[in-house]
C-alpha positions in Angstrom: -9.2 -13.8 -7.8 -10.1 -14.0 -4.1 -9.1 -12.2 -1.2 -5.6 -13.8 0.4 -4.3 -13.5 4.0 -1.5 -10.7 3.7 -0.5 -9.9 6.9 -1.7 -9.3 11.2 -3.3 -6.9 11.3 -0.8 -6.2 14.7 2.4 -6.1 12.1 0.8 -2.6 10.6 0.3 -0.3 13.4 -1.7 3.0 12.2 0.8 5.6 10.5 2.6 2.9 9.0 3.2 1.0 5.8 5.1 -2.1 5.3 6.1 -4.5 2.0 4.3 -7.7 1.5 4.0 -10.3 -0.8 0.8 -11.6 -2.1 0.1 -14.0 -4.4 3.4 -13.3 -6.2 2.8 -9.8 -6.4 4.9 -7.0 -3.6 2.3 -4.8 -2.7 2.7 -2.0 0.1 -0.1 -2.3 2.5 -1.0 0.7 4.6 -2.9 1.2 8.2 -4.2 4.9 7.9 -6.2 5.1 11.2 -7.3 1.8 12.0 -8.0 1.5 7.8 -6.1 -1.0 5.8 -5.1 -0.3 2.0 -3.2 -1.5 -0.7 -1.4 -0.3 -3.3 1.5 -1.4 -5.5 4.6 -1.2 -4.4 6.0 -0.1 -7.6 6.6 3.4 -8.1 5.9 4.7 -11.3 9.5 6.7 -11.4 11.6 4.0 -11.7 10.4 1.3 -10.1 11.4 2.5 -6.3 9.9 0.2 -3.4 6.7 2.3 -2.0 6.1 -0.1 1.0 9.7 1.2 2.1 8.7 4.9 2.4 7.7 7.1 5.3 4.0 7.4 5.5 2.3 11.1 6.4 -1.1 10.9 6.9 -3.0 9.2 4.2 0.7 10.3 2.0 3.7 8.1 1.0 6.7 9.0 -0.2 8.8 6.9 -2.5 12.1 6.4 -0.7 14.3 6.6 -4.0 13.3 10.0 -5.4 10.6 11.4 -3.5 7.6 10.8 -5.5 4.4 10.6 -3.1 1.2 8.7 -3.4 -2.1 9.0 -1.8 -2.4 5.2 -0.3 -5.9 5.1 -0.5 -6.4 5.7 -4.3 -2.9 4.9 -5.7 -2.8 8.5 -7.0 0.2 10.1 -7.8 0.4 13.5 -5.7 2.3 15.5 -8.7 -0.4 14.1 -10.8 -3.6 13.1 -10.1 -4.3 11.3 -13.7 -1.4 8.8 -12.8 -1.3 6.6 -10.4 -0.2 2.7 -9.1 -2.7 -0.2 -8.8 -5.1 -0.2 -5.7 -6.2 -3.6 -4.5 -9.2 -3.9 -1.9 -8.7 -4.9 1.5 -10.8 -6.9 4.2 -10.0 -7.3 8.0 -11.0 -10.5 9.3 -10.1 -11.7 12.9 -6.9 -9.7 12.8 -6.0 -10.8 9.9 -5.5 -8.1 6.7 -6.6 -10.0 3.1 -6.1 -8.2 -0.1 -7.8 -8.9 -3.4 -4.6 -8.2 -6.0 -6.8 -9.6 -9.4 
């Protein structure tokens, strides 16, 4: 699959993570530093929304139980052999596009 248009790049300011939908899939799409990433938005628990948990440093924290991720691998904090999908992302003019094949 190609890359499609996910959000502006201005509706992610660094430090923050927000819920989007692309190409029928909710992914949470990170800004850690001026770096875009993608992960699922499905937390391996049970199912919490990601995308709708604070974000420390490269670290978020599923808002239903607590479980953290590292956004730029989709690694599960607790455990490191678990983890949620990671989908590569590409900034063009502003624009944030994510590849979720």
């Amino acid at each position: 699959m190609a890359f499609v248009r996910a959000a502006k790049a201005s509706d992610v300011a660094p430090g923050s993570i927000l819920e989007v939908q692309v190409a029928g899939k909710v992914i949470a799409l990170a800004n850690v530093g001026g770096t875009f990433y993608a992960i699922s938005n499905t937390c391996l628990h049970r199912g919490g929304p990601i995308g709708q948990g604070p974000l420390e440093g490269k670290t978020v924290t599923c808002p239903w139980h607590g479980w953290q991720f590292d956004v730029t691998t989709g690694k599960a904090n607790m455990n490191p052999n678990a983890g949620v999908p990671c989908y590569a992302t590409e900034l063009r003019d502003e624009e944030v596009f994510v590849d979720v094949a």
